[in-house]
C-alpha positions in Angstrom: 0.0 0.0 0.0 2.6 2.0 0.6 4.4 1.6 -2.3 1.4 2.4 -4.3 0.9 6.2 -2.6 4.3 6.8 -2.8 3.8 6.3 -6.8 0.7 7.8 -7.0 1.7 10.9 -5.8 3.3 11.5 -9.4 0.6 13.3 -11.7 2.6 11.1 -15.0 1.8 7.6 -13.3 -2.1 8.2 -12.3 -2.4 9.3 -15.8 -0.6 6.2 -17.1 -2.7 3.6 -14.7 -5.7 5.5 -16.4 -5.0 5.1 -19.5 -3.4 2.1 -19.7 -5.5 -0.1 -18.1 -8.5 1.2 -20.0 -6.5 0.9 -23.5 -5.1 -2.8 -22.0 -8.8 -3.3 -21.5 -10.1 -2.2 -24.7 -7.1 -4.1 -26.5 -8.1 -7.6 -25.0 -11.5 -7.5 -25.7 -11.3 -6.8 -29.2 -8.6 -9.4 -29.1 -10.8 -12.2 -28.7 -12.7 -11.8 -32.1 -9.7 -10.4 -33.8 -7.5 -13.7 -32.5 -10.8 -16.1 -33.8 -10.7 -14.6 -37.5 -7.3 -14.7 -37.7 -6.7 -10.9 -37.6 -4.0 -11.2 -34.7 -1.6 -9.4 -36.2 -3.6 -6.5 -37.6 -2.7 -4.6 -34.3 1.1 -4.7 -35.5 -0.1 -3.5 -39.0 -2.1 -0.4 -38.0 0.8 0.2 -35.3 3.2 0.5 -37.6 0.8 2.7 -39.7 0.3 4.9 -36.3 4.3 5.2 -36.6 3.8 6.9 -40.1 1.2 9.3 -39.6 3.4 10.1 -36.5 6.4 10.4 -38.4 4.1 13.0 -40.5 2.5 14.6 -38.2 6.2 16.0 -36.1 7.7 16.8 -39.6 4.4 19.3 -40.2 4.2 20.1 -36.8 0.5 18.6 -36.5 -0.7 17.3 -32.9 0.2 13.1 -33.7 -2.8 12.1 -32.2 -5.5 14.2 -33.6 -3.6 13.5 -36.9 -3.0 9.6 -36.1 -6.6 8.5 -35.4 -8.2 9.5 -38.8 -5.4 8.3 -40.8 -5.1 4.3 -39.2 -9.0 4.5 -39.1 -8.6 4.7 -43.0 -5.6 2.2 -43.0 -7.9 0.0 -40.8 -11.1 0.1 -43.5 -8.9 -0.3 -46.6 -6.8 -2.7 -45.2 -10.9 -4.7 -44.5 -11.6 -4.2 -48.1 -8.5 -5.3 -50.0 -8.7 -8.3 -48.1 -12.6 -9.4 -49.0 -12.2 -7.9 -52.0 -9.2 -9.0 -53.9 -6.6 -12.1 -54.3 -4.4 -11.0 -51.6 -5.2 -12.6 -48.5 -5.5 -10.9 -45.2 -2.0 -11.5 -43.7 -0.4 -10.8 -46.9 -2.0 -7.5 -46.8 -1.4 -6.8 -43.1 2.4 -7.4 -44.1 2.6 -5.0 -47.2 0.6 -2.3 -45.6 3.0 -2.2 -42.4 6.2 -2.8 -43.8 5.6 -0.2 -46.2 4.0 2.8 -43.2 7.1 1.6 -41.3 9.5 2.3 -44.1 7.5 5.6 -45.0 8.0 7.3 -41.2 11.9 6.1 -41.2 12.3 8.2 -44.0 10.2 11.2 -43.1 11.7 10.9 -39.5 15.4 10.7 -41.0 14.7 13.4 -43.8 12.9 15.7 -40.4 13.7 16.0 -36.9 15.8 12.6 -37.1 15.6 10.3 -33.7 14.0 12.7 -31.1 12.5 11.6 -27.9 9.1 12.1 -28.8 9.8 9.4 -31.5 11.3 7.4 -29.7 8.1 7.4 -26.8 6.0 6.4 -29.8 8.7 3.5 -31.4 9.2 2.0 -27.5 6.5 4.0 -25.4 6.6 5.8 -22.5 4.7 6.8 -19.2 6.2 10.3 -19.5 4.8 11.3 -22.8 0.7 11.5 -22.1 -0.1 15.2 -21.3 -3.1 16.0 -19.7 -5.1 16.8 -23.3 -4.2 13.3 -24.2 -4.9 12.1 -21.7 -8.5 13.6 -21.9 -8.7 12.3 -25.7 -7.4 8.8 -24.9 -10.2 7.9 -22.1 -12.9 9.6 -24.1 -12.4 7.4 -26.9 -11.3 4.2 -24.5 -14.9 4.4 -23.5 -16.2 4.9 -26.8 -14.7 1.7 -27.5 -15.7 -0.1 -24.5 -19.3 1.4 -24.9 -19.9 0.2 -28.7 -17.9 -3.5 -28.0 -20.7 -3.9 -25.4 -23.5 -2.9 -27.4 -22.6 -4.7 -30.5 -21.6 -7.9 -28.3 -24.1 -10.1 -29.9 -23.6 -9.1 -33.7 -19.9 -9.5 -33.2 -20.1 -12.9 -31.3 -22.0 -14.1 -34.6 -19.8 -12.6 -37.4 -17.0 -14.2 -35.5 -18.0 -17.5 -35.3 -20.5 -18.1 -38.2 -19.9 -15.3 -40.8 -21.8 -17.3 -43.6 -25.2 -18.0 -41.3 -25.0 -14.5 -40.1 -24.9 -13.3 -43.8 -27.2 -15.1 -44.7 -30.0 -14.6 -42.2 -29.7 -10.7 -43.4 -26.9 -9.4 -40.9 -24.2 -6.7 -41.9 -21.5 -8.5 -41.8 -19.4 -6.2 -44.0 -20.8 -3.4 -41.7 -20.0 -5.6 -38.0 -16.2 -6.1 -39.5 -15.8 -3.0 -40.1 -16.6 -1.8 -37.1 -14.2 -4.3 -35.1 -11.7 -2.7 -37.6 -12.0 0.9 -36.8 -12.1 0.0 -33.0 -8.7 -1.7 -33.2 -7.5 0.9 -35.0 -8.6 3.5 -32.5 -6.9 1.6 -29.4 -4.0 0.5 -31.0 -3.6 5.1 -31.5 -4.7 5.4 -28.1 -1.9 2.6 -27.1 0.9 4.0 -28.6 1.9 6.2 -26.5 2.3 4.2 -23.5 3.0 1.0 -25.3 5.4 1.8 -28.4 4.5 0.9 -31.9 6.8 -2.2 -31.3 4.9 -3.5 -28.6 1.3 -2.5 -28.8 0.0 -5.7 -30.8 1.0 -7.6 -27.6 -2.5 -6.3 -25.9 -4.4 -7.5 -28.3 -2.9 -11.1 -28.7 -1.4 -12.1 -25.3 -4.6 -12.1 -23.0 -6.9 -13.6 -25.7 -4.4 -16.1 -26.2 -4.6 -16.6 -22.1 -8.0 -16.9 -21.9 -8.6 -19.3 -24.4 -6.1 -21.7 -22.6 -8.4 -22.0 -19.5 -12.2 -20.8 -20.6 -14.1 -22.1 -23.9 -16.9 -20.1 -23.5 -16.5 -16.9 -25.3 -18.3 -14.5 -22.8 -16.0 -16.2 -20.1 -13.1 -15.8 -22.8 -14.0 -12.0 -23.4 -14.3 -10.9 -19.2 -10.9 -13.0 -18.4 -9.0 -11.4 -20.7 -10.1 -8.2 -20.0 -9.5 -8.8 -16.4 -5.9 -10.3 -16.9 -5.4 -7.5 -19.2 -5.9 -5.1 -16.8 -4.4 -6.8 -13.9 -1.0 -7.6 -16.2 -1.1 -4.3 -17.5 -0.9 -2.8 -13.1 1.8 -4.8 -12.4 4.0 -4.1 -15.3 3.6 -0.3 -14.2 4.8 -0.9 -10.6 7.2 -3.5 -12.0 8.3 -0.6 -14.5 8.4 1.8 -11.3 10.4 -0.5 -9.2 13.3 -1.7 -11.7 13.1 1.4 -14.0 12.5 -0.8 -17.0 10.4 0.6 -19.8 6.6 0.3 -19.3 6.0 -1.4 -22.4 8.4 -4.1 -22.7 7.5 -4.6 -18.5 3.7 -5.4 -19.5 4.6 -7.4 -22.6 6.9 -10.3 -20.3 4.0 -9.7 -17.4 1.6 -11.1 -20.4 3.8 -13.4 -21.4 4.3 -15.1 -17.8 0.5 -14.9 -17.7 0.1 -16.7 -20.9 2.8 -19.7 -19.8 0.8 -19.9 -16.0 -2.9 -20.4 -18.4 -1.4 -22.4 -21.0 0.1 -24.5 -17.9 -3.3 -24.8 -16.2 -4.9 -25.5 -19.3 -3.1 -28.3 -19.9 -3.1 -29.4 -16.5 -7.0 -29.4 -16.4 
C-alpha cells in the first residue's frame, strides 16, 4: 500500500494507470474476435501505420494524435476491403501495408527531426509522454470503444464464429467487421503512447491467447481477458516503477508469464 501512494503521488503515473488499463482493456477485448478470425496481427499492421502518420504529423508540426486517429482508421477500413475484395489474403496485406508505413515514417523521421525523444516514446513508449489533453482524448475514446464492444456484443459474437449464417439470415457482416476494424485501429492510437508501436500488438494477442487456454466459452473468454489484461497491464507499471524498465516491454513479459501460467493450467485441467 505503501508503495502504491508513494507512486501515486506522481501526476505522469495516475495518468498512465488511467489510461493504460482502459487501452489494455479495450485491446483484449477486441482481441478475442480479432484472435478467432485470424486478424492477430492487424494490431502490428495499423501500429506500424500509427508510426507513419506520426512520423508525419512531427515533420508538419500537426498534434500526432489528432492526426494519427483518422489516418489508421482509414488504413484499418482499406486494409478490411482489399482483403474481402481482392486475391491477396489478409495477412499478406497486413504485411505489405506495415512494412511499407514503417518504411515511410523512417524516411520522413530521417529526412525531419531525425531520432528525437518524442519518436522514440511512440517506437518503445513511455509513461512520461501523455499530457493532460491526451490524456482527456485517450479515455474519451477508450470508452467509446468499450461502450460500442458492449453494445454490438451479440452481432460481433456471430460474425466471429459463423460469418456465412450471419450473412445469410440478413446481418451486416461487411458493416460488423468494419466496425471491429476501426475500433482496433482506435486503441492500437490510443496505445501508442504508452506502449510503443513495437509493442502494442501484444495487448491484443497475449490475453486472448490466455483466456482461451483456460475458458471455452466466449463470454468467459471476453471478461478474463479483460481482467488479466488489466491486472498484467498494473503490475508491469509498478514493476516498471520498481526496476526502472520501460513500461511497455515490462507489460509485454508480465503477459507473457500470464500466458505460460494459463497455457500451464490448461493443460493441467
Amino acid at each position: 500500500m505503501s508503495l502504491l501512494l508513494s507512486m501515486l503521488a506522481y501526476p505522469f503515473i495516475v495518468r498512465a494507470f488511467v489510461v493504460g488499463a482502459l487501452v489494455s482493456l479495450c485491446a483484449a477485448l477486441l482481441g478475442v474476435p480479432l484472435v478467432l478470425k485470424r486478424y492477430s496481427m492487424i494490431g502490428d499492421g495499423l501500429s506500424h501505420v500509427s508510426f507513419g502518420a506520426l512520423a508525419v504529423a512531427l515533420a508538419c508540426g500537426f498534434a500526432p494524435l489528432w492526426f494519427s486517429i483518422p489516418v489508421v482508421m482509414l488504413a484499418a477500413f482499406f486494409l478490411l476491403r482489399i482483403a474481402e475484395s481482392s486475391r491477396v489474403s489478409a495477412d499478406a496485406a497486413i504485411a505489405v501495408l506495415s512494412a511499407s508505413a514503417l518504411a515511410i515514417g523512417v524516411i520522413i523521421t530521417s529526412l525531419t527531426t531525425g531520432m528525437t525523444t518524442d519518436v522514440d516514446s511512440y517506437m518503445f513508449g513511455s509513461i512520461l509522454a501523455m499530457s493532460r489533453s491526451d490524456v482527456v482524448l485517450s479515455v474519451t475514446l477508450a470508452i467509446a470503444v468499450l461502450v460500442l464492444f458492449v453494445v454490438f456484443y451479440h452481432p460481433l459474437f456471430a460474425v466471429t464464429f459463423d460469418e456465412s449464417f450471419s450473412r445469410a439470415t440478413g446481418m451486416k457482416v461487411g458493416t460488423y467487421k468494419t466496425l471491429l476494424s476501426l475500433l482496433t485501429a482506435l486503441t492500437v492510437v490510443l496505445g501508442m503512447r504508452m506502449m510503443g508501436a513495437m509493442l502494442i500488438s501484444s495487448l491484443v494477442i497475449f490475453p486472448a491467447l490466455s483466456a482461451m487456454r483456460v475458458f471455452k466459452r466466449f463470454r468467459s473468454v471476453v471478461i478474463f481477458a479483460g481482467v488479466l489484461a488489466v491486472i498484467c497491464f498494473c503490475v508491469g507499471l509498478i514493476g516498471s516503477y520498481l526496476l526502472s524498465t520501460p513500461v511497455g516491454a515490462t507489460v509485454v513479459v508480465c503477459d507473457l508469464a500470464a500466458f505460460l501460467a494459463c497455457a500451464a493450467l490448461g493443460r493441467a485441467r
